[in-house]
MIMIPA-502412 format. One record per residue (C-alpha): residue in one letter; chain; x, y, z. Coordinates in steps of 0.05 Angstrom, whole numbers, plus 5000, padded with zeros to 4 digits. Layout:
! MIMIPA-502412
<pt rest="A" kette="A" east="X" north="Y" up="Z"/>
...
! end
This chain:
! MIMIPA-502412
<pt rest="X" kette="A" east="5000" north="5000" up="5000"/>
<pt rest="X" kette="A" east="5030" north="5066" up="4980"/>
<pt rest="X" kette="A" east="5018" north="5141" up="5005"/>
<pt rest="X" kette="A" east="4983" north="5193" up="4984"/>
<pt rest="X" kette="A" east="4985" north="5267" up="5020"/>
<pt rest="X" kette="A" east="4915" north="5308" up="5027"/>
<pt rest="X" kette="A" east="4910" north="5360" up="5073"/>
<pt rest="X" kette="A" east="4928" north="5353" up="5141"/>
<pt rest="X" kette="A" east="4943" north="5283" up="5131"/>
<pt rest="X" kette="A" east="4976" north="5225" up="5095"/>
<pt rest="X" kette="A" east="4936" north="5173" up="5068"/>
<pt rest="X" kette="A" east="4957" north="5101" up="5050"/>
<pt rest="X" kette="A" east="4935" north="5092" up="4978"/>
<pt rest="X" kette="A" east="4878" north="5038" up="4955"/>
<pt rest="X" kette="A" east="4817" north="5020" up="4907"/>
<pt rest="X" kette="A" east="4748" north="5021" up="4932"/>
<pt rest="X" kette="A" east="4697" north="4984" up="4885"/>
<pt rest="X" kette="A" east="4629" north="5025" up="4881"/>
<pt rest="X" kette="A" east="4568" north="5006" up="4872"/>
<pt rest="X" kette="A" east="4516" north="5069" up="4860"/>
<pt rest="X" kette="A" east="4470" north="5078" up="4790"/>
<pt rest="X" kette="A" east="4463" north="5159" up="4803"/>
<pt rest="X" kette="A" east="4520" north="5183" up="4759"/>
<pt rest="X" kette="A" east="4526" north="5251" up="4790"/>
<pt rest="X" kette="A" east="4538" north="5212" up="4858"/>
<pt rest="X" kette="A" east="4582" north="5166" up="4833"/>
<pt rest="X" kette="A" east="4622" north="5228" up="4799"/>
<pt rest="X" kette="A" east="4636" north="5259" up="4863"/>
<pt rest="X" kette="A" east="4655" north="5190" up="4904"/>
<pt rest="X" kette="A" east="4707" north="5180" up="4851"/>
<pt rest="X" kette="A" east="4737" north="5255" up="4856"/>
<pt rest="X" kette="A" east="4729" north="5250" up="4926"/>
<pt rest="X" kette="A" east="4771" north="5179" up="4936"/>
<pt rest="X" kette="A" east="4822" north="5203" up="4879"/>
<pt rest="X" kette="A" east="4831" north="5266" up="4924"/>
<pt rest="X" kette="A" east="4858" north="5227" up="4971"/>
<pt rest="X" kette="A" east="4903" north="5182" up="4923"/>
<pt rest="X" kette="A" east="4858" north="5122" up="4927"/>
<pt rest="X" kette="A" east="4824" north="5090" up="4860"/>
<pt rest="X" kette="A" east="4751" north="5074" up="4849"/>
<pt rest="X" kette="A" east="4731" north="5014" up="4814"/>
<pt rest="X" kette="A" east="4656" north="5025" up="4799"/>
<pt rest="X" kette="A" east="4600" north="4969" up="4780"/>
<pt rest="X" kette="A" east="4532" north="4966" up="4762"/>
<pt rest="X" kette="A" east="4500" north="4901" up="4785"/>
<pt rest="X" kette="A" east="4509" north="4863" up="4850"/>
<pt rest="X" kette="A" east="4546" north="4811" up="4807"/>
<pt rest="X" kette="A" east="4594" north="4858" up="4782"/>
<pt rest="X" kette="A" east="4618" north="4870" up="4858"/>
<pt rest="X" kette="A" east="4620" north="4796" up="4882"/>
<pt rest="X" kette="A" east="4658" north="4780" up="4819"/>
<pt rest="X" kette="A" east="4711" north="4826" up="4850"/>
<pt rest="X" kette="A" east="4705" north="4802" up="4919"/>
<pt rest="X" kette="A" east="4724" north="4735" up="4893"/>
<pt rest="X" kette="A" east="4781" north="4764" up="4870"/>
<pt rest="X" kette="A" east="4808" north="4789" up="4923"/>
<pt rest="X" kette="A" east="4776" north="4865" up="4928"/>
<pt rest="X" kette="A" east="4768" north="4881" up="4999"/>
<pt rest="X" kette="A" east="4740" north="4947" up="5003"/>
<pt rest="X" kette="A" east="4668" north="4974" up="4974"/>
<pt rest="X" kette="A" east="4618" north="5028" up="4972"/>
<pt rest="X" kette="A" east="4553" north="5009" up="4968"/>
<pt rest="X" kette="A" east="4491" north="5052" up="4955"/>
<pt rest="X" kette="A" east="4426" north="5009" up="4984"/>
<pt rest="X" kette="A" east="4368" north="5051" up="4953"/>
<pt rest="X" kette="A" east="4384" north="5051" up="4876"/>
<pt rest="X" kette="A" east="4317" north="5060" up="4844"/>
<pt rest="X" kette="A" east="4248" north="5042" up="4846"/>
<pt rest="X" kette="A" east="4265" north="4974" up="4814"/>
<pt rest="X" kette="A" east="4328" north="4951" up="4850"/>
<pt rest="X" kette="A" east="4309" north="4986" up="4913"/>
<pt rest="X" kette="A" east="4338" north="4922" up="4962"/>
<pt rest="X" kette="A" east="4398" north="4901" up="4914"/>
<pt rest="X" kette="A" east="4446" north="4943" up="4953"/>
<pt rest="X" kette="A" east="4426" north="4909" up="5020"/>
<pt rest="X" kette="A" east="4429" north="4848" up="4980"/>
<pt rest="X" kette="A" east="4498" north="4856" up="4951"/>
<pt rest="X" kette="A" east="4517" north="4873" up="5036"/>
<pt rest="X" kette="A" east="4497" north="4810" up="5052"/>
<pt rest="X" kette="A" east="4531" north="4773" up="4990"/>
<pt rest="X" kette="A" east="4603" north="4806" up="4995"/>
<pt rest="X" kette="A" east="4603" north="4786" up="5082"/>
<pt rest="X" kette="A" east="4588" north="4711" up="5055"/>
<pt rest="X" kette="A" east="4642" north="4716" up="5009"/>
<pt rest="X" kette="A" east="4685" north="4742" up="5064"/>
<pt rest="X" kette="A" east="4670" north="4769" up="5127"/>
<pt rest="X" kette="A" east="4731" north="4809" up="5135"/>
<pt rest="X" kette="A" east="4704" north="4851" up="5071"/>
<pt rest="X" kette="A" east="4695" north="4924" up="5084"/>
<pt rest="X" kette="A" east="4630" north="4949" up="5064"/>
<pt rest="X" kette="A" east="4611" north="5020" up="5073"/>
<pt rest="X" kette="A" east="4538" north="5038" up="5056"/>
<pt rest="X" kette="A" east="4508" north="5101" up="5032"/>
<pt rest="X" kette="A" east="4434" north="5112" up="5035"/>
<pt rest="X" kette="A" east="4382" north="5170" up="5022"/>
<pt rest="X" kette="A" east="4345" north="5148" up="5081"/>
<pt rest="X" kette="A" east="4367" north="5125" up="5157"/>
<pt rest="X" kette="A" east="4324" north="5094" up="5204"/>
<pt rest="X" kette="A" east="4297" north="5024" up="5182"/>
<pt rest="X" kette="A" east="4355" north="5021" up="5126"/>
<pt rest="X" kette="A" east="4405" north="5044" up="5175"/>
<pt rest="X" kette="A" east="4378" north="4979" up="5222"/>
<pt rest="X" kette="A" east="4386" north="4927" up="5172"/>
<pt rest="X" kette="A" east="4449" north="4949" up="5139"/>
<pt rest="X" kette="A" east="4482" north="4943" up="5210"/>
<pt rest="X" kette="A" east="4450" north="4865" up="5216"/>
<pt rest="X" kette="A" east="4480" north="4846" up="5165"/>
<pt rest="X" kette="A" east="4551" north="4881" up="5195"/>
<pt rest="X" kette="A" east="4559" north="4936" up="5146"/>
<pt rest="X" kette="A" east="4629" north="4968" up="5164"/>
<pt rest="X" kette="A" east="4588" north="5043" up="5175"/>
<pt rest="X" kette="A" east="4532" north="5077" up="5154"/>
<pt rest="X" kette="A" east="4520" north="5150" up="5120"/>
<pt rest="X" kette="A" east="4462" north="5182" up="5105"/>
<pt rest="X" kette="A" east="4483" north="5217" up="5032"/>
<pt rest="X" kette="A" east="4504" north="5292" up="5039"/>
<pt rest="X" kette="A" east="4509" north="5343" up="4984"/>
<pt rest="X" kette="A" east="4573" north="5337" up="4980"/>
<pt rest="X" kette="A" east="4594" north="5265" up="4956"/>
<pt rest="X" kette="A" east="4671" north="5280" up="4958"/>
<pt rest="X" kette="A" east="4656" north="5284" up="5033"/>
<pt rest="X" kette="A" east="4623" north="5226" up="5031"/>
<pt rest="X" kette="A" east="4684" north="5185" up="4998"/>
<pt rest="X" kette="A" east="4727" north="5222" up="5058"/>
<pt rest="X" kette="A" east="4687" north="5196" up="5109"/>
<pt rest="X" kette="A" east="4688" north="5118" up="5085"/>
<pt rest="X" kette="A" east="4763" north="5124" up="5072"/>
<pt rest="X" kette="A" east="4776" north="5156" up="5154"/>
<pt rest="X" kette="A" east="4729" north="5101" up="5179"/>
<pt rest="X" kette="A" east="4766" north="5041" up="5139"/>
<pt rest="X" kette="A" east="4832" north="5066" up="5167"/>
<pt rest="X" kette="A" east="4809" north="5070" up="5246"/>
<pt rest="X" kette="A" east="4783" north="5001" up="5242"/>
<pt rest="X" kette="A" east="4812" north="4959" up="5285"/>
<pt rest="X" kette="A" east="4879" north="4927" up="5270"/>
<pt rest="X" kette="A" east="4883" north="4861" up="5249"/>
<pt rest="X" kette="A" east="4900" north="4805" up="5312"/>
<pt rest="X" kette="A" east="4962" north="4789" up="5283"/>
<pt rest="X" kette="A" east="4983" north="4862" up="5275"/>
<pt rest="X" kette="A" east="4961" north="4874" up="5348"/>
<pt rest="X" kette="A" east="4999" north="4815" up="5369"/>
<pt rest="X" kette="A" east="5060" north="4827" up="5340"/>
<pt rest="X" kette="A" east="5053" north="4897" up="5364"/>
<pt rest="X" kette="A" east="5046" north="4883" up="5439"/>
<pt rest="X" kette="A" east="5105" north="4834" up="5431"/>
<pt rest="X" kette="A" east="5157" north="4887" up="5403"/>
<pt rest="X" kette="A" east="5128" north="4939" up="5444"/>
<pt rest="X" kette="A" east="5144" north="4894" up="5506"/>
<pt rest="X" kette="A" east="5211" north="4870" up="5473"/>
<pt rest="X" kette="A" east="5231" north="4959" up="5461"/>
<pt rest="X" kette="A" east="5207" north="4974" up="5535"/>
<pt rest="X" kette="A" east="5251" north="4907" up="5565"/>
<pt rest="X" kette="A" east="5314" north="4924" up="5525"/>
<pt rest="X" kette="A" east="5318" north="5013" up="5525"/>
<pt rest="X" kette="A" east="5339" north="5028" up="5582"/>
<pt rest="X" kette="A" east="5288" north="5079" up="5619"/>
<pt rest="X" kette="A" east="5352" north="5127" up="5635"/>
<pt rest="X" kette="A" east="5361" north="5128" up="5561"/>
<pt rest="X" kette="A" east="5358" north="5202" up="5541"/>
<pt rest="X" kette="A" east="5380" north="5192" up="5467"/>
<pt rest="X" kette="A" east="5313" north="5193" up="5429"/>
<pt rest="X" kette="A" east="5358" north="5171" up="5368"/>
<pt rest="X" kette="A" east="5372" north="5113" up="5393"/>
<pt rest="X" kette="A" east="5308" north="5095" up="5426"/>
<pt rest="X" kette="A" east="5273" north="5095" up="5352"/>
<pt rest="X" kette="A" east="5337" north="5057" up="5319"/>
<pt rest="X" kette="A" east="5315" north="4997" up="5369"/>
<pt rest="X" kette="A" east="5298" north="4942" up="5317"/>
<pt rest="X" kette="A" east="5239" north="4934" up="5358"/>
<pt rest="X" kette="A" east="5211" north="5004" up="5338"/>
<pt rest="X" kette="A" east="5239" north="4997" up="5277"/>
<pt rest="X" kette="A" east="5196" north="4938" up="5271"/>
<pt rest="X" kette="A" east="5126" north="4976" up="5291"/>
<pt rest="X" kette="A" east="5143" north="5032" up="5247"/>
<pt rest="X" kette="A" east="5140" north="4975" up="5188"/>
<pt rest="X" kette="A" east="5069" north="4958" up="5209"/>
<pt rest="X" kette="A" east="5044" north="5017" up="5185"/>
<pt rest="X" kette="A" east="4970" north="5043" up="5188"/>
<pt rest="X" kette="A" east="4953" north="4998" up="5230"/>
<pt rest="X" kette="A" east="4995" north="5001" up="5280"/>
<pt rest="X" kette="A" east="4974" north="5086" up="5292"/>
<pt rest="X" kette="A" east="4911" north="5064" up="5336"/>
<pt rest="X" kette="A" east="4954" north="5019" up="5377"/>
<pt rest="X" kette="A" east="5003" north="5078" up="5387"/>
<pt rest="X" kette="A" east="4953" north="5127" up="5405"/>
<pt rest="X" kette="A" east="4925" north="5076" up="5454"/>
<pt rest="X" kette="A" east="4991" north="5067" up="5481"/>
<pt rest="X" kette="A" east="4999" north="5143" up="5490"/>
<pt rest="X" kette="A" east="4936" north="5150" up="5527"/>
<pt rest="X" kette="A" east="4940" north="5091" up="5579"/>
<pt rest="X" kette="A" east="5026" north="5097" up="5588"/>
<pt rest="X" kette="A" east="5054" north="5157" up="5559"/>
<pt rest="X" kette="A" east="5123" north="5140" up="5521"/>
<pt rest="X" kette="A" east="5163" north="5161" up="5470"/>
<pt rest="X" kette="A" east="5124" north="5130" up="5412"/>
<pt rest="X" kette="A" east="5128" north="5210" up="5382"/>
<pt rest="X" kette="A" east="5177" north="5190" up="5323"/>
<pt rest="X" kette="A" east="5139" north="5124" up="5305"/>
<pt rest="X" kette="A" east="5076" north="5158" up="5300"/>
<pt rest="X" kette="A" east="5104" north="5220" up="5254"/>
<pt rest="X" kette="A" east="5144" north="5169" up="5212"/>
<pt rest="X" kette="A" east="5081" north="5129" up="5195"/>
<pt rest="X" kette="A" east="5036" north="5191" up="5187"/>
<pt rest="X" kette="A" east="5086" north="5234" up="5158"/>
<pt rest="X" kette="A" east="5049" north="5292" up="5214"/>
<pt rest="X" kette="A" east="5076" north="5323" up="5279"/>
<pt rest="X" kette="A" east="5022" north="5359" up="5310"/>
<pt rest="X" kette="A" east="5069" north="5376" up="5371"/>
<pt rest="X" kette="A" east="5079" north="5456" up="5392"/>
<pt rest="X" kette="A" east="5149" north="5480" up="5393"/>
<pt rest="X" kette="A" east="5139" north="5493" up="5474"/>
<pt rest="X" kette="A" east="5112" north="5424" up="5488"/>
<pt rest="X" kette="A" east="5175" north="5389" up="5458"/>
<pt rest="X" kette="A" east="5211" north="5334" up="5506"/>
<pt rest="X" kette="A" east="5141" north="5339" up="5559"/>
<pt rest="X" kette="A" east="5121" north="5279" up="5541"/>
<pt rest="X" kette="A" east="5054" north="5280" up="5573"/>
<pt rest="X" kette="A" east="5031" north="5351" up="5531"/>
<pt rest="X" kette="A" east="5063" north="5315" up="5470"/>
<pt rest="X" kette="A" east="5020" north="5254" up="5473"/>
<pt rest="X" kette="A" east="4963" north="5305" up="5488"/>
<pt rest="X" kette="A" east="4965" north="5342" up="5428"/>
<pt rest="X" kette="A" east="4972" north="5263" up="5387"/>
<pt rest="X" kette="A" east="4915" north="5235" up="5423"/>
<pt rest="X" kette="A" east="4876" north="5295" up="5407"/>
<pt rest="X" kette="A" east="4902" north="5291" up="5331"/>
<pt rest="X" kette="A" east="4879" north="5225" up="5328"/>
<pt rest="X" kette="A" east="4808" north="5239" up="5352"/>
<pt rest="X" kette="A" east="4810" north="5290" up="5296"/>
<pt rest="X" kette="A" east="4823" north="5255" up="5245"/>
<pt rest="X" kette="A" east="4765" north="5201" up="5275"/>
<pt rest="X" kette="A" east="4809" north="5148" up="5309"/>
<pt rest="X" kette="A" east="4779" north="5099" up="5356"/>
<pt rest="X" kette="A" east="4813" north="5067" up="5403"/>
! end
């Protein structure tokens, strides 16, 4: 996965395949993704989109209301893509909440948005909520076990921020990538450390203030509060 920078932030570049029959909609989710350097694969059927998942396509956008005559295919094709695999991420996009809203969520839709006038904020929204997911177990595994391996082996009289990123340990969660940036910020919030470089390497950001450099507590502050920003859960 490569980068892409937008704003006040660095995305990780991808394809989401779209499903949506309003062209003027679907125009504005594609400027919106390619905004943020991702690609959008779009389809017109519910068997376009499965097609793909069996190909390995992870990542969709589904509208669940298109048109008078296909007004349950989109709930349909939610249902069909979490068969084909459940670890699919399905974002759905509906002119109405409520009922819709209830049943996209049975059947585990990955978030819900009621369509604004602006689409390219739409596409925004889908990609910040497929990044904040939770990381995979094996990510979150192997990034407990460095994390314990960097804390065991740095000394805590170490003052030489240098070499507490050069660890191979930290080296190591820094190669995780996106996924590992909840973990950090969860980190930072229950045991303040000096996970500052590891976080700015992945996300290519340092929202630290001048004054609040080397107090560690202010500077994992202002990253916890960047991360709610950018709509982080942890």
């Amino acid at each position: 996965m490569s980068i892409a920078r937008s704003g006040r932030l660095v995305w990780p570049q991808g394809e989401f395949v779209v499903l949506e029959d309003n062209r003027q909609h679907l125009a504005g989710i594609r400027q919106g993704l390619a905004d943020l350097g991702w690609r959008a694969r779009s389809v017109s059927s519910s068997s376009g989109a499965l097609r793909l998942a069996r190909r390995g396509l992870k990542n969709y956008i589904v509208d669940i209301n298109m048109g008078i005559d296909r007004f349950s295919e989109g709930l349909d094709t939610l249902e069909k893509l979490k068969q084909v695999n459940a670890d699919i991420f399905v974002a759905v996009l509906s002119n109405y909440g409520g009922p819709w809203k209830v049943r996209a969520l049975k059947l585990r839709a990955d978030g819900f948005w009621k369509k604004s006038a602006d689409q390219r904020a739409d596409a925004r929204r889908v990609v910040v909520a497929l990044l904040s997911r939770r990381p995979r177990p094996e990510v979150e595994e192997r990034f407990q076990r460095l994390a314990a391996q960097w804390r065991k082996e740095v000394p805590k009289t170490c003052s030489s921020v240098t070499q507490m990123a050069m660890h191979p340990a930290y080296q190591g969660i820094i190669g995780l990538g996106w996924e590992a940036v909840p973990l950090l910020l969860s980190e930072l919030e229950n045991r303040p450390d000096h996970w500052f470089w590891a976080l700015k390497a992945i996300t290519g950001k340092n929202p630290i203030k001048p004054a609040h450099q080397g107090v560690v507590e202010a500077m994992a502050r202002a990253w916890i509060a960047w991360g709610r920003r950018q709509g982080y859960r942890w």
